[in-house]
C-alpha positions in Angstrom: -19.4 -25.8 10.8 -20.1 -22.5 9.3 -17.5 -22.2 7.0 -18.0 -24.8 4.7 -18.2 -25.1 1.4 -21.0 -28.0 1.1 -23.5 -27.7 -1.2 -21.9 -25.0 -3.3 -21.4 -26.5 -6.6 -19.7 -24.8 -9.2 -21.6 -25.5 -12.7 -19.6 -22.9 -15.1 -16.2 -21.7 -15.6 -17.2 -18.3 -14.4 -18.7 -19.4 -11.1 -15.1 -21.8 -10.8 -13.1 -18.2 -11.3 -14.8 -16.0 -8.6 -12.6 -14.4 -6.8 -13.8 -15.5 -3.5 -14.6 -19.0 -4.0 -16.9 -19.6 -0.9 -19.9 -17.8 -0.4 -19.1 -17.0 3.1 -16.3 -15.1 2.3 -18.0 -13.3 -0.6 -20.7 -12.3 1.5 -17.9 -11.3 4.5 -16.1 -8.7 2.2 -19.4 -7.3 1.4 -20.5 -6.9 4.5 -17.1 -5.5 5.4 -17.1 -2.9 2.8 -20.7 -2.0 3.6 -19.8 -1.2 7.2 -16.6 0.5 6.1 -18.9 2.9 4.5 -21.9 3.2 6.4 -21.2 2.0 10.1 -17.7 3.5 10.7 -18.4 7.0 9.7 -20.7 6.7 12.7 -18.8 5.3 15.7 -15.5 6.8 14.9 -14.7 10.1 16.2 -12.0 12.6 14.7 -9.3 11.4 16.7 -9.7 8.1 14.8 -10.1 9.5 11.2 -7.4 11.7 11.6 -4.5 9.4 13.1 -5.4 5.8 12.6 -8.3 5.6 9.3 -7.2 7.6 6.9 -3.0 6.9 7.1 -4.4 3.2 7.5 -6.4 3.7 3.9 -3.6 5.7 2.0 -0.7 3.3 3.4 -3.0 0.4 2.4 -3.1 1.3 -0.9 0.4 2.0 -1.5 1.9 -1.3 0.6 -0.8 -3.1 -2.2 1.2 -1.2 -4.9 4.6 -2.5 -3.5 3.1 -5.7 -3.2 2.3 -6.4 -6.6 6.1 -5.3 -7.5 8.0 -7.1 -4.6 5.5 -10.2 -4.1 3.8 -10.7 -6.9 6.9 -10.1 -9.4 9.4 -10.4 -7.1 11.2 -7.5 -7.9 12.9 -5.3 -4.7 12.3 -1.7 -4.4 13.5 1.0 -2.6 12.2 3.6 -4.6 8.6 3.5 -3.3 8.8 6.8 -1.4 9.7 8.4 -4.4 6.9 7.0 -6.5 4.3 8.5 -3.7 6.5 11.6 -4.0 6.3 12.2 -7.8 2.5 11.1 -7.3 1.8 14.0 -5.4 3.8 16.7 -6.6 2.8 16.2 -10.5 -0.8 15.8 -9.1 -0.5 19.3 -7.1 1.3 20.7 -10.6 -1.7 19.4 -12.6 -4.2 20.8 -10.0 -3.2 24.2 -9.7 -1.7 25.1 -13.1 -4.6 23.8 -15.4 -7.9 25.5 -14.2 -10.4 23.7 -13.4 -9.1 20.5 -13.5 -11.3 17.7 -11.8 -9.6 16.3 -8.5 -9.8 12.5 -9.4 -7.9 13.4 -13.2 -5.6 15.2 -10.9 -4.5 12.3 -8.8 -4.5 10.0 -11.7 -2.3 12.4 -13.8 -0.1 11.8 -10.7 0.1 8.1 -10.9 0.7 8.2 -14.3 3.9 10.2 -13.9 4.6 8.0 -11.4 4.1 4.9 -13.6 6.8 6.8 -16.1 9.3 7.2 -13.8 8.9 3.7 -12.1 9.2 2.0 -15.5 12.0 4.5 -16.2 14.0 3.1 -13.2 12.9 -0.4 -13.5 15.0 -0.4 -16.5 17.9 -2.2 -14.9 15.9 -4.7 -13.8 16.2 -6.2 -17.0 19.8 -7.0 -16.1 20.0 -6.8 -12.4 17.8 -8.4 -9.7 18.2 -8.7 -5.6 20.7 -6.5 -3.9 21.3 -4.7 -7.0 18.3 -4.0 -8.3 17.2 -2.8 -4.5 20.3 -0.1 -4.5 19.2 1.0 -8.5 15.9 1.8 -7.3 17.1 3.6 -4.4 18.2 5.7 -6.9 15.1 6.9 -7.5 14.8 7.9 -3.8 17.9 10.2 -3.9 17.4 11.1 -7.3 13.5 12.8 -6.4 14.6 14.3 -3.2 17.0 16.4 -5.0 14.7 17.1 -7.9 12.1 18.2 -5.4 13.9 20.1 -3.1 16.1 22.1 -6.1 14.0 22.6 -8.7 11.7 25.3 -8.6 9.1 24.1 -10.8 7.8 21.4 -9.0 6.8 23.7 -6.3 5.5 26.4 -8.1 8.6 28.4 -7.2 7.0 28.5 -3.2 9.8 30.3 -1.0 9.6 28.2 1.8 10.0 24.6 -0.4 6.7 23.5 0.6 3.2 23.1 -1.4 -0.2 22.9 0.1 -3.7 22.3 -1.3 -7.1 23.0 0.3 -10.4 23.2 -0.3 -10.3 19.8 -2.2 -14.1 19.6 -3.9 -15.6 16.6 -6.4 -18.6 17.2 -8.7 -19.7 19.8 -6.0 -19.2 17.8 -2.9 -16.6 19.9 -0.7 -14.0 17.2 0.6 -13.1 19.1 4.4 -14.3 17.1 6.9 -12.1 14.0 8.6 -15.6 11.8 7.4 -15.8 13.1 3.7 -11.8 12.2 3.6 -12.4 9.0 5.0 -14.8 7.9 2.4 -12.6 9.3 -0.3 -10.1 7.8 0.3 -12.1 4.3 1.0 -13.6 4.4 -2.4 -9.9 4.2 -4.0 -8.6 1.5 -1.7 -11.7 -0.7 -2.7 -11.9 0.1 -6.2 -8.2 -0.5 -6.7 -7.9 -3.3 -4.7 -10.6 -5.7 -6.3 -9.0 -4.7 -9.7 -5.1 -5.6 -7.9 -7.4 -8.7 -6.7 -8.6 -9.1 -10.4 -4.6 -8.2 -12.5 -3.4 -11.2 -10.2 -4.9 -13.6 -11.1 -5.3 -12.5 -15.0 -2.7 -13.9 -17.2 -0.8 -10.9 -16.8 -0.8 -12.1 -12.9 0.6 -15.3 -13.6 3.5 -13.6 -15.8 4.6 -12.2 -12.5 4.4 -14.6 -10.5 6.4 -17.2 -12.5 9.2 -14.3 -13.4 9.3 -14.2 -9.3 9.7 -18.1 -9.0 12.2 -18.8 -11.8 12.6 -16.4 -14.8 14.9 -18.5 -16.9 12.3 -21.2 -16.9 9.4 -18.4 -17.4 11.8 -16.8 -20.5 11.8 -20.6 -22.0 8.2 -21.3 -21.9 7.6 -17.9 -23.9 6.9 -15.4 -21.0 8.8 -12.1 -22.3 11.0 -10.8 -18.8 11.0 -7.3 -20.6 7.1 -7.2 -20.6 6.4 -9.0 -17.7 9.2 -7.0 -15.3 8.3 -3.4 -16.7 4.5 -3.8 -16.6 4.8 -5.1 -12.8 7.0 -1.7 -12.4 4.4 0.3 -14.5 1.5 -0.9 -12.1 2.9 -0.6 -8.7 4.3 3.4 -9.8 0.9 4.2 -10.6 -0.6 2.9 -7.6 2.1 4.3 -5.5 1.5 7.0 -7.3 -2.4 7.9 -6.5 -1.5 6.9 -2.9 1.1 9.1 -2.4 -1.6 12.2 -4.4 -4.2 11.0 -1.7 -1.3 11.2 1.0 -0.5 14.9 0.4 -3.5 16.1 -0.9 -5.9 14.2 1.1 -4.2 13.8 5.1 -1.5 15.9 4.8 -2.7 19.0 2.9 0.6 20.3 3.2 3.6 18.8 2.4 7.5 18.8 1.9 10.1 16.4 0.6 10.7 15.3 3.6 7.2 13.8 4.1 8.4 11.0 0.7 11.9 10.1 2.3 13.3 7.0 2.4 12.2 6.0 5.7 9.2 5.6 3.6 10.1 3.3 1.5 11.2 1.2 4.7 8.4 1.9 6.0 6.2 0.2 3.0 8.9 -2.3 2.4 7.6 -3.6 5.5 4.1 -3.7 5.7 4.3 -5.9 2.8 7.1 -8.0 4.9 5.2 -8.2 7.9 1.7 -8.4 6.1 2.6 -11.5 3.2 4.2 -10.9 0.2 2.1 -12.2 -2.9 -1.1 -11.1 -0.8 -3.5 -8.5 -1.3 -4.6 -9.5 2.2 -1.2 -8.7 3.5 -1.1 -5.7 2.3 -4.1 -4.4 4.5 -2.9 -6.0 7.3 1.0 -4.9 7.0 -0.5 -1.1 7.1 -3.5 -1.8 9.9 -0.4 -3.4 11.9 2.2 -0.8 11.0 -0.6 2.1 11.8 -1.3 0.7 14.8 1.5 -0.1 16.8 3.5 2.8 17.6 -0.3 4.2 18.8 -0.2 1.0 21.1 3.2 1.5 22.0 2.8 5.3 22.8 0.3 4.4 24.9 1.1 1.1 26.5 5.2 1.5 27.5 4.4 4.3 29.5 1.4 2.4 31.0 3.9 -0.2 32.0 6.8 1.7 33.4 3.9 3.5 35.6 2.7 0.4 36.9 7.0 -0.5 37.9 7.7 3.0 39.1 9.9 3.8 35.9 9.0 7.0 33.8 9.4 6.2 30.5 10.3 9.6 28.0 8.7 9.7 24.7 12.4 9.3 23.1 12.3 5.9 24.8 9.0 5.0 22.9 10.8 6.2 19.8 13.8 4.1 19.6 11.4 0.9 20.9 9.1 1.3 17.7 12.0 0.9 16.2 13.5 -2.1 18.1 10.3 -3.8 17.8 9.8 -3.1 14.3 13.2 -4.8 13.6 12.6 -7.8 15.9 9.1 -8.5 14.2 10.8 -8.2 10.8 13.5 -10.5 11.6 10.9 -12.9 13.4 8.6 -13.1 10.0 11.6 -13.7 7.9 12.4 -17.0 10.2 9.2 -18.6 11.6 6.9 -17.3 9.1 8.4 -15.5 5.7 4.4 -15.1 4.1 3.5 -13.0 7.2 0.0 -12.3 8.8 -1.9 -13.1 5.5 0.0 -16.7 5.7 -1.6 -17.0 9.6 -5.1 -16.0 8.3 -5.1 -18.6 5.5 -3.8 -21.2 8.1 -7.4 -20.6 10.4 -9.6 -20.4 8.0 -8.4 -24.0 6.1 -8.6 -25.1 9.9 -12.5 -23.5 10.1 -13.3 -25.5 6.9 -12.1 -28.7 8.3 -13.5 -27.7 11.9 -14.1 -30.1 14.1 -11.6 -32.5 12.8 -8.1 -29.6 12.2 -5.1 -31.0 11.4 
């Protein structure tokens, strides 16, 4: 009854192209990203900013960059960790070696290099796809670990292998506390994710999207594969990229290879999975659900084996995150392959036809 379209006629083109068709959803993001902003900083405490927020932000934003590559373009990746990687170590070299270097330029110097090396290893997907395309761009992965870990330079010749930033500032506002990251790091999920929401639907968008469904048939009606394939690449990298300069800079502070390994790239592989691929929807809700469950977990299993008698180590609730995580992934691929974003289109067609679903 609420969720209804009546009434709301569309009388120009531009009014027929809004991104949220129905008012009510328009005036439900707003109200979302105005409570984002104002009422969570609030009601959350530092626990919350510091283990669920924040990660839940920074993931976001890269699963959206995987997203566009994988379900938008339907090109497979398993180089993503290494995009966040280059992200934030050619960040950290621009903001310590050029002084006074502004903190946003820093972590968009970062997704650029990213965006150079993605389209650099996107290269075979001219000629490759699937499988093979997946272990070329796992190349990457290997490829950046070693670079990282051997090469000096990208350290700033540190003896221990490790960098760290601190004291993070913008335009005179000092970025320290878990709140100030928070917001920070909100402001570049929302703006890049209504211009993701805007690319996918631009012609560009639809370039993608028919390369993903059939690219001989795209190639014959005039869409060039070379464009279309690299540019998705080019995209993604660079907002893998910022995430992964937000990741070290912004919740890590300090960082090794280790924290970009391929488990990484898994681990955004399948937020997008369990989230919807070709959604910008799924990609927030792949990282809220991949954020959140191994906090439930820690905290439910040994709930459980208390209530039985059975005392349950924290090993145990390891290798069951990982169990889990494999059972929900082979789950999505069977009963529902366009994941959680699919489910929240299904209820809200069934709200607009409310009382009478089908």
């Amino acid at each position: 009854m609420f969720y209804r379209e009546n009434g709301q006629f569309k009388t120009s083109y531009r009014s027929d192209q809004q991104i949220f068709a129905i008012s009510q959803d328009r005036w439900a993001v707003w109200a979302l990203i105005a409570f984002a902003f104002v009422g969570v900083p609030m009601l959350a405490d530092e626990y919350m900013f510091r283990a669920i927020l924040i990660p839940f932000l920074i993931l976001a934003l890269a699963a959206l960059g995987v997203n566009i590559l994988v379900g938008y373009c339907g090109q497979i990746s398993l180089g993503s960790g290494a995009f966040m990687a280059v992200g934030a170590y050619m960040a950290y070299n621009t903001y310590v070696r050029i002084d006074g270097m502004p903190l946003i330029v820093a972590l968009l110097a970062g997704g650029f290099f990213a965006t150079v090396v993605g389209m650099f290893f996107g290269i075979p997907s001219l000629r490759v796809k699937g499988l093979y395309l997946a272990v070329a761009t796992l190349a990457a992965q290997f490829f950046c670990d070693w670079a990282f870990l051997r090469v000096g330079w990208f350290t700033n010749n540190s003896a221990s292998g490790s960098v760290s930033v601190s004291n993070l500032s913008l335009m005179g506002w000092t970025i320290n506390a878990p709140v100030e990251k928070y917001l920070f790091c909100l402001a570049f999920l929302v703006v890049f994710g209504l211009l993701a929401k805007n690319l996918v639907r631009s012609a560009i968008g639809r370039e993608w999207m028919a390369i993903r469904d059939m690219d001989v048939a795209a190639a014959v009606i005039g869409i060039r594969p070379v464009y279309a394939k690299l540019s998705a690449f080019a995209v993604s990298s660079f907002i893998i990229g910022v995430a992964g300069g937000l990741w070290g800079f912004v919740h890590l502070g300090s960082w090794e290879p280790a924290a970009f390994s391929i488990d990484r790239s898994f681990q955004l592989l399948f937020m997008v999975i369990i989230g919807g691929m070709g959604s910008i929807m799924g990609s927030f809700f792949g990282a809220a659900f991949i954020v959140i469950l191994p906090i439930f977990l820690n905290q439910f299993l040994p709930w459980m084996g208390g209530l039985v008698g059975v005392t349950i180590s924290t090993a145990l609730v390891s290798h069951a995150e990982f169990m889990i995580f494999g059972a929900l992934i082979v789950w999505f691929l069977i009963v529902e392959p366009h994941g959680l974003a699919k489910l929240w289109s299904i209820a809200k067609q069934k709200l607009r036809l409310w009382p009478f679903p089908h």
